[in-house]
Backbone as JSON Lines, residues from 0, in Angstrom:
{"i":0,"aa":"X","n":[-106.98,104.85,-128.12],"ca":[-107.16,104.91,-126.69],"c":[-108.65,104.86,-126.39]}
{"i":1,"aa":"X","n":[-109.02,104.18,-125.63],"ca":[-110.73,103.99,-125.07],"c":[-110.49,104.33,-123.44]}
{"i":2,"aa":"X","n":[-111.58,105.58,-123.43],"ca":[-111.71,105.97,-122.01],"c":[-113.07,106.19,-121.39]}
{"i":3,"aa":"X","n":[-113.15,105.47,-120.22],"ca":[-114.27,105.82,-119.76],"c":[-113.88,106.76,-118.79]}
{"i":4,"aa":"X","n":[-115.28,108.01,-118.3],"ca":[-115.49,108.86,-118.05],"c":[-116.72,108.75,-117.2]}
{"i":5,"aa":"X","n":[-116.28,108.26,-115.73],"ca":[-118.13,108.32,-115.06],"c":[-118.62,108.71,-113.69]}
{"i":6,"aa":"X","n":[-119.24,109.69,-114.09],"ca":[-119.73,110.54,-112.94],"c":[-120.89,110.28,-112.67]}
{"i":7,"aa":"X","n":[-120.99,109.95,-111.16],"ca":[-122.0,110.07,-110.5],"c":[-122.95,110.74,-109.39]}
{"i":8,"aa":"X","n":[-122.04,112.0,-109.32],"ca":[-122.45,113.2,-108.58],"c":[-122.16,114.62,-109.13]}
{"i":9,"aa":"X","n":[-123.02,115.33,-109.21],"ca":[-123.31,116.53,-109.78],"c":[-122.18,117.56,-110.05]}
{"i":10,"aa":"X","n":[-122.01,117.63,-108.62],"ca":[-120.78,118.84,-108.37],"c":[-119.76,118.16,-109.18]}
{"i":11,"aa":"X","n":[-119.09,117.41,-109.69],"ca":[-118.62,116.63,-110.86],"c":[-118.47,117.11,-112.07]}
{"i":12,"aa":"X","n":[-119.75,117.2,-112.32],"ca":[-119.99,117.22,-113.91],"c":[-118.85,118.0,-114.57]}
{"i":13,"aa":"X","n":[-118.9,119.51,-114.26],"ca":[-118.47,120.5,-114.45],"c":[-116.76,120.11,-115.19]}
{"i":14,"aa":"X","n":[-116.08,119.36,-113.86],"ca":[-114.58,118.4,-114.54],"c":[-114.92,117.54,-115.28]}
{"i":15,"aa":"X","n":[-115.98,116.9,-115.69],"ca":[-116.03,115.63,-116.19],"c":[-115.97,116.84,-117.16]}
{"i":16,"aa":"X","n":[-116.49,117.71,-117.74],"ca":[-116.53,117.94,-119.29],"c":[-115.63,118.37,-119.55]}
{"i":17,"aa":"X","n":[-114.77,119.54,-118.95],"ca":[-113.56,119.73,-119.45],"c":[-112.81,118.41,-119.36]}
{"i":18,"aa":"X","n":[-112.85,117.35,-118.95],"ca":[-112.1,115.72,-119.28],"c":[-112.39,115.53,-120.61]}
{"i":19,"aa":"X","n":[-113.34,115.56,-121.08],"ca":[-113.88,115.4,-122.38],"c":[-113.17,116.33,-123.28]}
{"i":20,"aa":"X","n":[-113.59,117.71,-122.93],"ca":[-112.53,118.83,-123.82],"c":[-111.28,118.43,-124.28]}
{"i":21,"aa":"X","n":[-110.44,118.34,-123.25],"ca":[-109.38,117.88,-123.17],"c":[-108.88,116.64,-123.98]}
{"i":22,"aa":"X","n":[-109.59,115.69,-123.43],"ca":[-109.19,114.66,-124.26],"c":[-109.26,114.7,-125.56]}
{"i":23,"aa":"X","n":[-110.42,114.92,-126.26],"ca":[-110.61,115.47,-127.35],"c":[-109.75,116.36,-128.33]}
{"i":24,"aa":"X","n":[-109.15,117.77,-127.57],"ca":[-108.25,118.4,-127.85],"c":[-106.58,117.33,-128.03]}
{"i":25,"aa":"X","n":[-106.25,116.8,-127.07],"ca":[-104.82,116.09,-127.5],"c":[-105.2,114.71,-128.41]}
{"i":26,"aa":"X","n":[-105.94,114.14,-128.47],"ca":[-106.39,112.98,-129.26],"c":[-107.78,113.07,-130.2]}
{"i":27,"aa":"X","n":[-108.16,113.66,-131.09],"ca":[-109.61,113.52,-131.43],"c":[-110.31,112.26,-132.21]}
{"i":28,"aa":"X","n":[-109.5,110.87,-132.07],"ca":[-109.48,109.49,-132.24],"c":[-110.1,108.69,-131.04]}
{"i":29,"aa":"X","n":[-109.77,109.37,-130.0],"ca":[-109.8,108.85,-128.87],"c":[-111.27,108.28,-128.78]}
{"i":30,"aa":"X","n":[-111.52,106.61,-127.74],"ca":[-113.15,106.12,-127.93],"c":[-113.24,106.86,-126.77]}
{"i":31,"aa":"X","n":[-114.14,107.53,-126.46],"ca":[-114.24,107.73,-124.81],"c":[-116.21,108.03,-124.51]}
{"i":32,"aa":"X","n":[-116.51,107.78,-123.66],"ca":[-117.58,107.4,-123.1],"c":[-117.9,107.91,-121.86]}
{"i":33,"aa":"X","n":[-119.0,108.6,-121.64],"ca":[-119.04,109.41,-120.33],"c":[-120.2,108.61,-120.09]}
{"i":34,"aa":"X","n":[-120.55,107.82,-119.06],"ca":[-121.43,107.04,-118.42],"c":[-122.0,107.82,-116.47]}
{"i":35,"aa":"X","n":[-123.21,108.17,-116.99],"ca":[-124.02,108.97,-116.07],"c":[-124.93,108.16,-115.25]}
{"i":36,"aa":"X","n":[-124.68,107.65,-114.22],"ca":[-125.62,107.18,-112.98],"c":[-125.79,108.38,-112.0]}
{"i":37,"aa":"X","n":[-126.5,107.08,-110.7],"ca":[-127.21,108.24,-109.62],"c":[-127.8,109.51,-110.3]}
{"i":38,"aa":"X","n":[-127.25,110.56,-109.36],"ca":[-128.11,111.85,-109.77],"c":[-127.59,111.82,-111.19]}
{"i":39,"aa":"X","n":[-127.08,112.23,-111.97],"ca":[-126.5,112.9,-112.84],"c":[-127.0,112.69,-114.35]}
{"i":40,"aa":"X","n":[-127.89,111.7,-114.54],"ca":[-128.5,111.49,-115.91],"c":[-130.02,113.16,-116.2]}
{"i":41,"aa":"X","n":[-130.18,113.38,-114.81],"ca":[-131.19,114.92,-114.55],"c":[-130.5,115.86,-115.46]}
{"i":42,"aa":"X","n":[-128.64,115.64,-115.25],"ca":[-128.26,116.78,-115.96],"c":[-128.65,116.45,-117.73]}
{"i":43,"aa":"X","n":[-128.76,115.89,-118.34],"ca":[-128.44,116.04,-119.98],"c":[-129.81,115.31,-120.11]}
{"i":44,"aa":"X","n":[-130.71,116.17,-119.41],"ca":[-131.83,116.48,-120.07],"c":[-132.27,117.96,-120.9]}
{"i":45,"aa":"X","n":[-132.98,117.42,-121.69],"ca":[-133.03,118.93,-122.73],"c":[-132.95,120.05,-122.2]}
{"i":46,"aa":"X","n":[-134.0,119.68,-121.02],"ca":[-134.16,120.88,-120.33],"c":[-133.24,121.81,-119.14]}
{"i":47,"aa":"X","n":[-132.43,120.91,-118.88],"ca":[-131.19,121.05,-118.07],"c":[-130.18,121.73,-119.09]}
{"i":48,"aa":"X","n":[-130.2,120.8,-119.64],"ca":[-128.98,121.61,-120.69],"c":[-129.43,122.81,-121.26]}
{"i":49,"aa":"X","n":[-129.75,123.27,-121.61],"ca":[-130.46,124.43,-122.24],"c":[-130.21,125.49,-120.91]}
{"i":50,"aa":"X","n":[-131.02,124.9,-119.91],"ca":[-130.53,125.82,-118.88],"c":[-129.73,126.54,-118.39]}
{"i":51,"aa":"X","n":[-128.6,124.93,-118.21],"ca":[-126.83,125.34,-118.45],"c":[-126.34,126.25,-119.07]}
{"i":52,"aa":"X","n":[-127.36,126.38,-120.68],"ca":[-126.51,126.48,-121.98],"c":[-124.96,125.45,-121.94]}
{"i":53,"aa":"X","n":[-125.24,124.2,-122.05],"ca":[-123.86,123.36,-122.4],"c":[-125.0,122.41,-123.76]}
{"i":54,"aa":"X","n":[-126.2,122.45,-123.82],"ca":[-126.46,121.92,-125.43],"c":[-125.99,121.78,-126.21]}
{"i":55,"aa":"X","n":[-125.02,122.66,-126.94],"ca":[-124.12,122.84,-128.01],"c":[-122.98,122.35,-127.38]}
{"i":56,"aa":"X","n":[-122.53,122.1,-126.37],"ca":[-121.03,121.39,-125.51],"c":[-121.44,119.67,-125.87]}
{"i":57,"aa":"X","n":[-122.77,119.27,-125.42],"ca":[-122.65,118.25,-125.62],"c":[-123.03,117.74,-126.62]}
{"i":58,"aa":"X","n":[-123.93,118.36,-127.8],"ca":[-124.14,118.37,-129.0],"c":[-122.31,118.06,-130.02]}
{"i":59,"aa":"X","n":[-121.83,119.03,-129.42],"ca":[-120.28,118.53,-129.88],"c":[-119.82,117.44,-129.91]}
{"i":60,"aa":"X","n":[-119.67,116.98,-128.29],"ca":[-119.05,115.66,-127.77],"c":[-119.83,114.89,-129.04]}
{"i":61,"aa":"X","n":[-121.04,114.87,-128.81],"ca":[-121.8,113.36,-130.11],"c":[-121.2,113.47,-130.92]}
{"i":62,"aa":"X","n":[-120.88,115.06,-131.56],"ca":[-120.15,115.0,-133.11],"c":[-118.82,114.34,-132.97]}
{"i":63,"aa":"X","n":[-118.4,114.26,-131.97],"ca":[-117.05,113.5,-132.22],"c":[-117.13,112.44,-131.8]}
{"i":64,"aa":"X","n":[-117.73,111.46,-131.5],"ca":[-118.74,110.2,-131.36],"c":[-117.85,110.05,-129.89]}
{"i":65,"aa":"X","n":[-118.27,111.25,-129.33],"ca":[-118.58,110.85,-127.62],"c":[-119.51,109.96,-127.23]}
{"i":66,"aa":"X","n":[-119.67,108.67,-126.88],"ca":[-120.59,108.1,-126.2],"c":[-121.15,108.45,-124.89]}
{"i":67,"aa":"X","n":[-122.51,108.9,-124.8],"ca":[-123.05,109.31,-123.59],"c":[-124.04,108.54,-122.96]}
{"i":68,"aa":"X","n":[-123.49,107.72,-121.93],"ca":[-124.68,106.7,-121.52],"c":[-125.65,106.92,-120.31]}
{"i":69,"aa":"X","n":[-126.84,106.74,-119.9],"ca":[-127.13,107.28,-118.61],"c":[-128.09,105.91,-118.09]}
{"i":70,"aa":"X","n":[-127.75,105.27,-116.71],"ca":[-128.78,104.52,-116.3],"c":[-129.76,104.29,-116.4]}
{"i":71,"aa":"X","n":[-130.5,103.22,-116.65],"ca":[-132.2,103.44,-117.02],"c":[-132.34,103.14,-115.3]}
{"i":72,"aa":"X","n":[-131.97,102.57,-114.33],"ca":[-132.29,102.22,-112.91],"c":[-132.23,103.9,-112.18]}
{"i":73,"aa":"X","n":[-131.02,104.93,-112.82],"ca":[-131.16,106.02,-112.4],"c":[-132.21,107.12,-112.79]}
{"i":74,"aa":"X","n":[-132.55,106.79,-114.2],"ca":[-133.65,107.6,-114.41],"c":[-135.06,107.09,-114.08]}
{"i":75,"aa":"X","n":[-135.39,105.78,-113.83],"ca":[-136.68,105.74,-113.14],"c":[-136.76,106.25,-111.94]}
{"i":76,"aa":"X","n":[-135.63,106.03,-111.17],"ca":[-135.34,106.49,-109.67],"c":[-135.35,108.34,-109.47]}
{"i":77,"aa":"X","n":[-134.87,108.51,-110.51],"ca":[-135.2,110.11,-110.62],"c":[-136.83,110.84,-111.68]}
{"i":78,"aa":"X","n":[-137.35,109.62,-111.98],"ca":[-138.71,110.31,-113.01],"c":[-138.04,110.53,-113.92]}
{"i":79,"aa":"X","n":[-137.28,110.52,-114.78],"ca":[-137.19,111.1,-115.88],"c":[-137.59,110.24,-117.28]}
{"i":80,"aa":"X","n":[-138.26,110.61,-117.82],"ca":[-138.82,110.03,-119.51],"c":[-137.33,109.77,-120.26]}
{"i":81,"aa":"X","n":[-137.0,109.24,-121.54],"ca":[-136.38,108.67,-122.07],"c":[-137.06,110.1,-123.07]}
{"i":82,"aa":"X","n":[-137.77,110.29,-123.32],"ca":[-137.7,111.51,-124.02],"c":[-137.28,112.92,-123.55]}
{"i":83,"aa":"X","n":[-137.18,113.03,-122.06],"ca":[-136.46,113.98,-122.18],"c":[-135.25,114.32,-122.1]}
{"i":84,"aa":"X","n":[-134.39,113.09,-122.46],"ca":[-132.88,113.12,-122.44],"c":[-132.57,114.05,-123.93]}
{"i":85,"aa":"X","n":[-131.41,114.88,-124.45],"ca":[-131.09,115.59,-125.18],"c":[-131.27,113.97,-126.51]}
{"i":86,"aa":"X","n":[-131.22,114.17,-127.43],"ca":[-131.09,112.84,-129.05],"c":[-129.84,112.74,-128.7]}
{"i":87,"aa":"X","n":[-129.66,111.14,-129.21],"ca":[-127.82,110.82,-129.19],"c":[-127.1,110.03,-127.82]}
{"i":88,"aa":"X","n":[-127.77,110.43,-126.84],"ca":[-128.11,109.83,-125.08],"c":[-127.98,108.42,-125.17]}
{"i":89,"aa":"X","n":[-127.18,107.66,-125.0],"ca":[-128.12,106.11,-124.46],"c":[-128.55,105.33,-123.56]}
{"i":90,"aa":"X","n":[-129.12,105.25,-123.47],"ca":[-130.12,104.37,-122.13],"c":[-129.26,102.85,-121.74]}
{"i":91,"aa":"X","n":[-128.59,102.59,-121.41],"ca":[-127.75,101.38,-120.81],"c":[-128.39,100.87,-119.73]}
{"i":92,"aa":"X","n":[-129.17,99.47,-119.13],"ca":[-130.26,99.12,-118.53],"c":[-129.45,99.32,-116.64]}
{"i":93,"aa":"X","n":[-127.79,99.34,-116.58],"ca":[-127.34,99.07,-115.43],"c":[-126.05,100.06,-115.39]}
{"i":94,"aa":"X","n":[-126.01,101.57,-114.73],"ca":[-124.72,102.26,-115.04],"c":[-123.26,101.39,-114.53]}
{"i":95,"aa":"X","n":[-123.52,100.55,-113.26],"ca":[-122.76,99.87,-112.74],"c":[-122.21,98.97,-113.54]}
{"i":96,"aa":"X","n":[-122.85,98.14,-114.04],"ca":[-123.0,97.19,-114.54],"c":[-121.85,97.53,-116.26]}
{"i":97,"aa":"X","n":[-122.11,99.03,-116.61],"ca":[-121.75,99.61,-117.86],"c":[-120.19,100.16,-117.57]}
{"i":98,"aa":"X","n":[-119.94,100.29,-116.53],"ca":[-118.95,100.64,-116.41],"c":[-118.07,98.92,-115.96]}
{"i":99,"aa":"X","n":[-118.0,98.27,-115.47],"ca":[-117.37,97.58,-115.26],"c":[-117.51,96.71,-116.29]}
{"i":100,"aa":"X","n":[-118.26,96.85,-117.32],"ca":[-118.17,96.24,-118.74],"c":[-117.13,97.0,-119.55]}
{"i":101,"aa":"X","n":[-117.2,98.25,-119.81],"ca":[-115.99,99.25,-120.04],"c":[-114.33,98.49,-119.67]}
{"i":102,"aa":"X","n":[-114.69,97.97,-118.1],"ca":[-113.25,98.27,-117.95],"c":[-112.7,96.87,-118.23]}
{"i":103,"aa":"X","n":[-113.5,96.08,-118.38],"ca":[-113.36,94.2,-118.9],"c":[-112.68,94.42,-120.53]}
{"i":104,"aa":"X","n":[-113.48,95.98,-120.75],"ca":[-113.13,95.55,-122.4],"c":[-111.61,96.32,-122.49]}
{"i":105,"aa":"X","n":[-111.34,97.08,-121.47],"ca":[-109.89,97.67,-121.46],"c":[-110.05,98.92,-121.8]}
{"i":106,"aa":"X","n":[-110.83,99.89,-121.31],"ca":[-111.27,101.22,-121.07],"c":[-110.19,101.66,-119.7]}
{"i":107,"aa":"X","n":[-109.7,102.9,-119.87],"ca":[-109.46,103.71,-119.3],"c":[-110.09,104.2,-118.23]}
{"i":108,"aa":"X","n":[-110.05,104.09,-116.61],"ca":[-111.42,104.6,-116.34],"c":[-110.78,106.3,-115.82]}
{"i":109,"aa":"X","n":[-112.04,106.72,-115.78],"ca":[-111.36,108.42,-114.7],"c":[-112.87,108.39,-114.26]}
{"i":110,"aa":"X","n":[-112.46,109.01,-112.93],"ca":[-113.66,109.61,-112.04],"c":[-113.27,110.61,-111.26]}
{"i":111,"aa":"X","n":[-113.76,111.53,-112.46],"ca":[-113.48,113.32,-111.8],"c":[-114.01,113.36,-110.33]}
């Protein structure tokens, strides 16, 4: 099963990860991909996360080869460095653009 997972507003996040939990929990095969535009690439920065304390939440997801993608159009638009995303992050040049590539390839979509 391949699922995309993409949030683009904050108050969000929070379901998007238990989506992840979850999925994870009934399938741990499953491809799934959480793709972060607009605001939301701010969150899974080091320093955000840490904040959260969800580091080790999403440190997990990687271990189970969660793909985590975040706009590069959203993080210039928000300042954020490419270094301060958490390791494991990927920079995808268009979130729009990444998601409707997802769903060409026959991804699942959800938007908590």
């Amino acid at each position: 099963m391949k699922i995309l997972i993409h949030v683009n507003q904050a108050e969000r996040w929070e379901i998007a990860l238990n989506n992840v939990k979850n999925i994870i929990a009934m399938d741990n095969t499953a491809i799934i991909e959480l793709a972060l535009n607009g605001e939301t690439p701010a969150l899974v920065t080091s320093t955000m996360l840490a904040q959260n304390k969800q580091t080790e939440i999403i440190n997990d997801f990687l271990h189970h080869n969660v793909m985590i993608t975040v706009c590069h159009h959203s993080l210039t638009a928000l300042t954020i460095s490419p270094k301060q995303l958490l390791d494991g992050i990927e920079i995808v040049p268009s979130g729009a653009y990444e998601v409707a590539l997802r769903q060409h390839q026959g991804f699942g979509y959800l938007k908590p």
